[in-house]
C-alpha positions in Angstrom: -11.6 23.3 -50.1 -8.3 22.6 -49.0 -7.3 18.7 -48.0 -5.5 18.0 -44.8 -3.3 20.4 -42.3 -1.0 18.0 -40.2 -0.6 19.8 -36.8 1.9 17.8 -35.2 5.4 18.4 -35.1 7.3 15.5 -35.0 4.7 13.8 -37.5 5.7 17.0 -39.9 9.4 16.4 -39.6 9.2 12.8 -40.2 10.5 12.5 -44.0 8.6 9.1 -44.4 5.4 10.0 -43.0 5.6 13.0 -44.9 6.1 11.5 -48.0 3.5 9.1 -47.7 0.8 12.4 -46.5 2.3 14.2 -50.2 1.6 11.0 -51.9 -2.0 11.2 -50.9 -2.8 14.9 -50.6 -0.2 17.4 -52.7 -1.7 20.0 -51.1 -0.9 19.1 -47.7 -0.1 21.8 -44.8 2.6 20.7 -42.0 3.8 22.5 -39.0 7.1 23.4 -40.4 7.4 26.2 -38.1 6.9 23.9 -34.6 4.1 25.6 -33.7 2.7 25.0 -30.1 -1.0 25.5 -31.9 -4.1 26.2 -29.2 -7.7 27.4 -29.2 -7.1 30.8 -32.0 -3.9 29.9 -33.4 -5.3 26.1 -33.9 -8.0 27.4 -35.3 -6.0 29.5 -38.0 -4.1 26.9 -38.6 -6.6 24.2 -39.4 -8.8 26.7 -41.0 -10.4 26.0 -44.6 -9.5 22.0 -44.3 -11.6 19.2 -44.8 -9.4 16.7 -42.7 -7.0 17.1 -40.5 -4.1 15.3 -38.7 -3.6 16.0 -35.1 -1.6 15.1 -31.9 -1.4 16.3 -28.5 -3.7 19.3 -29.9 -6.8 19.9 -27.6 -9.6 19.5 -30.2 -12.9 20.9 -28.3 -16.4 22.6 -28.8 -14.7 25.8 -29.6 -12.2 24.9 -31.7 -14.4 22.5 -33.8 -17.5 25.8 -34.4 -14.4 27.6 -35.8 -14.2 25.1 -38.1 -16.9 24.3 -40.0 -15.3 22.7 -43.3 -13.1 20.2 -41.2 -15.3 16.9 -41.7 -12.0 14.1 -40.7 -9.5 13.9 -37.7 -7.0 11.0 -38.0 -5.0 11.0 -34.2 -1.5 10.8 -34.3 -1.1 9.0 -31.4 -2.8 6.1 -28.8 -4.2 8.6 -26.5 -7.3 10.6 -27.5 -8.2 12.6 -24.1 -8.0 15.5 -25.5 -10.4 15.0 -28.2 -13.7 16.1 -26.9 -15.8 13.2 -29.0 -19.1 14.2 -27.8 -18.0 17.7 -29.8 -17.2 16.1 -32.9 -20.5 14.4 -32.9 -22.2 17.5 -32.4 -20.1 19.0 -35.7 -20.3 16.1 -37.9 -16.6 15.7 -37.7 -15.6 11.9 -38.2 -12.5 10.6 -36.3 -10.1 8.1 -37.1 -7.7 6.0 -34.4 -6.0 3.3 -33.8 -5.4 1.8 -30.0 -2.1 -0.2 -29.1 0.3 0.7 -32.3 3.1 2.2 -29.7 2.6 -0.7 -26.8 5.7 -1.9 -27.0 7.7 0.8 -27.1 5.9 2.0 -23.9 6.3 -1.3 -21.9 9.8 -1.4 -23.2 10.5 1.5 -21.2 8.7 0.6 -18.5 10.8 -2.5 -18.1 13.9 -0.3 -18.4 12.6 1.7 -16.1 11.7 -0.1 -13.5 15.3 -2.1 -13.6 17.2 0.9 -13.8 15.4 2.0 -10.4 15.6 -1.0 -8.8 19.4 -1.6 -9.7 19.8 2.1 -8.7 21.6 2.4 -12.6 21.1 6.5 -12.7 22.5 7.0 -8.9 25.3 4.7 -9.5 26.3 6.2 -13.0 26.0 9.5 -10.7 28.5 8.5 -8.1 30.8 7.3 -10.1 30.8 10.8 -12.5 31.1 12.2 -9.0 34.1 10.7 -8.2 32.8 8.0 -5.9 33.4 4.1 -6.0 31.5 1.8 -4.2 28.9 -0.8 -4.9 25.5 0.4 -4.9 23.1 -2.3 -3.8 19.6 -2.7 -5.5 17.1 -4.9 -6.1 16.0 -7.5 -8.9 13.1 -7.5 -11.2 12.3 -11.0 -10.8 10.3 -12.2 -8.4 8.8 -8.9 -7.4 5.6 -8.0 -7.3 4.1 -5.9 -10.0 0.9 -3.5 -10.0 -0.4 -2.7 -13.8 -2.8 0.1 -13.3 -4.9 0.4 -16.2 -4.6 -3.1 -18.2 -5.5 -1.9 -22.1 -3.2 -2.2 -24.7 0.0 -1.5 -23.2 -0.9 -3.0 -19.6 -1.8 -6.2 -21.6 1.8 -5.9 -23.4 4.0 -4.9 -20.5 2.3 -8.8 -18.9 3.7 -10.8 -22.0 7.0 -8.9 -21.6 7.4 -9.7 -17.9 6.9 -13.4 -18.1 10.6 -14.2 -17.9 11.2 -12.0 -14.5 8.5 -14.8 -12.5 6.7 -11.7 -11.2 3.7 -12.0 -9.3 1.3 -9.6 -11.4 -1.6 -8.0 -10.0 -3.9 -5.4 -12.5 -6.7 -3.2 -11.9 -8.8 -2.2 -14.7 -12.6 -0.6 -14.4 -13.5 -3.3 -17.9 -13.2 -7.2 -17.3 -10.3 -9.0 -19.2 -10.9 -12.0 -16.8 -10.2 -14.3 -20.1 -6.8 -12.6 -20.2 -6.0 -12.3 -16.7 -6.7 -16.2 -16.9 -4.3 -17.0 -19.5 -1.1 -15.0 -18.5 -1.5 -15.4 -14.6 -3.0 -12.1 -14.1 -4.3 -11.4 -10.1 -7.3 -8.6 -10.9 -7.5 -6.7 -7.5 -8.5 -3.7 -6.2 -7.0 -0.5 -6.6 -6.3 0.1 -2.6 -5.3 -3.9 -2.7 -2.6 -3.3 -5.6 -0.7 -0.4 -4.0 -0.4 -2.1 -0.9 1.5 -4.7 -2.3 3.3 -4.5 -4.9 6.9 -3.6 -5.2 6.6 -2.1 -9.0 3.3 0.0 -9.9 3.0 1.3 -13.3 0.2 3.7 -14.9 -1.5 3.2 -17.7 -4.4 5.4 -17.6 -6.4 8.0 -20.2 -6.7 11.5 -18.2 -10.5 11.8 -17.7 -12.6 13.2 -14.7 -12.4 9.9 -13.6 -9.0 9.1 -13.1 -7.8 13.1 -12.6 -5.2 12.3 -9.1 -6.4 8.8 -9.0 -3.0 8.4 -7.1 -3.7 11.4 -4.8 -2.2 11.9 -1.3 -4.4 9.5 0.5 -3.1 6.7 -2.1 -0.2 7.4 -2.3 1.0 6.7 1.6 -0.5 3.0 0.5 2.7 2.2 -1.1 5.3 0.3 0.5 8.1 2.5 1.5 10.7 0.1 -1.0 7.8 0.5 -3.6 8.9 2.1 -6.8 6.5 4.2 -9.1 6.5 4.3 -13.0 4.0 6.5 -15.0 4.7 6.7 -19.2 0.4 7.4 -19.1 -0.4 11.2 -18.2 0.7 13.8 -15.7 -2.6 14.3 -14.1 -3.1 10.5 -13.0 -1.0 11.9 -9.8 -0.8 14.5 -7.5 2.8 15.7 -8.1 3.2 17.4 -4.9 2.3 15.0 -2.9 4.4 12.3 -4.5 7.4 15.1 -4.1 6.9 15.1 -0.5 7.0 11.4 -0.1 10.6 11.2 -1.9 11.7 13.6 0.1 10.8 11.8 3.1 12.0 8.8 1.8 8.7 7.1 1.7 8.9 5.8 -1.6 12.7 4.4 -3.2 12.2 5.5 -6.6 9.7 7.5 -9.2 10.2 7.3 -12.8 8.3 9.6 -15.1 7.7 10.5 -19.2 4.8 12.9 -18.5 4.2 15.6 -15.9 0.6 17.5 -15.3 2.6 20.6 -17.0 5.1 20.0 -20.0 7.7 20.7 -19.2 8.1 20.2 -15.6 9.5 23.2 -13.6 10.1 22.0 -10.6 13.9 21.6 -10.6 14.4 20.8 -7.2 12.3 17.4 -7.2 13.7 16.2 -11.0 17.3 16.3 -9.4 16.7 14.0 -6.5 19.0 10.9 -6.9 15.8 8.7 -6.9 13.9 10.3 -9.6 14.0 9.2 -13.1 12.3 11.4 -15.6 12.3 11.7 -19.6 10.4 14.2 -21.6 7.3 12.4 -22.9 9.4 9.5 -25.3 7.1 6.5 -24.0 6.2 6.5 -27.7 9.3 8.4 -29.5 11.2 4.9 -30.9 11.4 5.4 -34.7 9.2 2.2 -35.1 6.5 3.6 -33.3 6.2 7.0 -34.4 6.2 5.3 -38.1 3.2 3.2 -36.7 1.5 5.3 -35.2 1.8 8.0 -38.1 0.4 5.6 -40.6 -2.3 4.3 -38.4 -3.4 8.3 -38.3 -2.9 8.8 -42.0 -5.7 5.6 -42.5 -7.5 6.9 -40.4 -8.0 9.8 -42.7 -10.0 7.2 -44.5 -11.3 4.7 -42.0 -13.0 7.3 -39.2 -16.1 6.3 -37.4 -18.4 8.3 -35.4 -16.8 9.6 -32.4 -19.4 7.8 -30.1 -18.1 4.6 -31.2 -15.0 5.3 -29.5 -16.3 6.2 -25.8 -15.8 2.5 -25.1 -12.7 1.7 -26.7 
């Protein structure tokens, strides 16, 4: 039986990570040829492998009775909604991750974000290209009020790293971190409560049935016209057309986003307005992260757990 097949891209390309894989498994299989690998063409790839290294891969019932010698995932990455774990059970497939290794490279960018938006840094930078000098007026960080939506790993980070801006932070979160909240000033709140009020809202979310358009129309016409919207989560927390049609109404000053529903995005028209800010997935992409998050996988070849233990986590 062959070892391990590494399906992701960037974790193939990464001459560190890969060295450290060849250490441990000569045989190893990469995807040298950036494969976009699905259903039958993840399937041939990962077939006749024991463990397996995957990313952004949907791993489900299908794939996995393809498969019957793959016994190990390790997940590249802090996000495991499209692992179906209740499948791996079923196949006797172990699965190995590690939460929180790329938090602060995500709440970095949120912070840069949501400055950037508020300072109105990509319109100015625009008008000025454009031949157009005048001073732009924005807003400050500090003091503002910020709404963490989904207060795990990253939601917990992006807290300590907005202490010096004096912002009023409210969170809503399904699990209690009341000991948390306590100790960093944290106001727990609703989820209607939060988008009424606060000035910066900020996703951090796992895609489930649950949360699927958690920010859908209705929710979205909560937010305070000045409000400004930052998801580095998942596409499908929000319903894209309705959050189109409130910046083109002006009914929201500004929308920054790393992930859209459908990668990439197509909609041309709504990326180019002056008051959208979008990158393509790099919440996690700093070099330190990818190196953690590649290494926490690679353990994890060797430290999974039955899938069920992660339904909580």
């Amino acid at each position: 039986m062959k070892s391990v097949a590494v399906t992701s891209r960037s974790f193939s390309k990464h001459p560190v990570l890969r060295a450290k894989v060849l250490k441990k498994y000569p045989d190893a299989k990469f995807n040298d040829e950036e494969l976009l690998l699905s259903g039958d063409s993840l399937v041939k790839f990962l077939d006749g492998y024991e463990k397996a290294i995957t990313a952004l891969e949907v791993i489900d019932d299908y794939v996995l009775s393809k498969l019957p010698n793959l016994k190990v995932i390790g997940k590249y990455g802090v996000g495991f909604d499209m692992i179906d774990l209740q499948s791996l059970h079923r196949h006797d497939v172990k699965f190995g991750w590690t939460g929180g290794v790329n938090k602060r490279s995500v709440s970095e960018l949120v912070v840069s974000f949501a400055i950037n938006l508020l300072h109105r840094v990509t319109f100015a930078n625009a008008e000025v290209k454009n031949g157009k000098w005048y001073q732009v007026k924005g807003r400050q960080l500090s003091d503002c009020t910020v709404g963490i939506i989904g207060c795990g790993h990253i939601g917990k980070d992006l807290v300590k790293l907005l202490r010096p801006f004096n912002c009023t932070i409210l969170a809503h979160d399904i699990l209690d971190f009341s000991e948390f909240y306590q100790e960093y000033g944290v106001i727990p709140v609703e989820l209607e409560d939060l988008l009424v009020e606060s000035d910066v809202i900020s996703l951090h979310l796992p895609l489930d049935e649950s949360t699927n358009k958690i920010l859908n129309k209705t929710r979205l016409k909560m937010l305070k016209n000045n409000a400004i919207l930052i998801n580095l989560a998942r596409g499908g927390l929000i319903d894209e057309v309705a959050l189109k049609a409130m910046v083109t109404e002006n009914k929201i000053a500004g929308v920054a986003l790393d992930v859209f529903e459908n990668e990439p995005p197509k909609d041309l028209e709504f990326l180019l307005m002056d008051n959208v800010l979008v990158t393509p997935h790099i919440g996690g992409s700093t070099e330190e992260a990818v190196l953690a998050m590649g290494i926490a996988a690679l353990e994890g070849l060797d430290n999974a757990e039955n899938p069920l233990t992660f339904l909580s986590k």
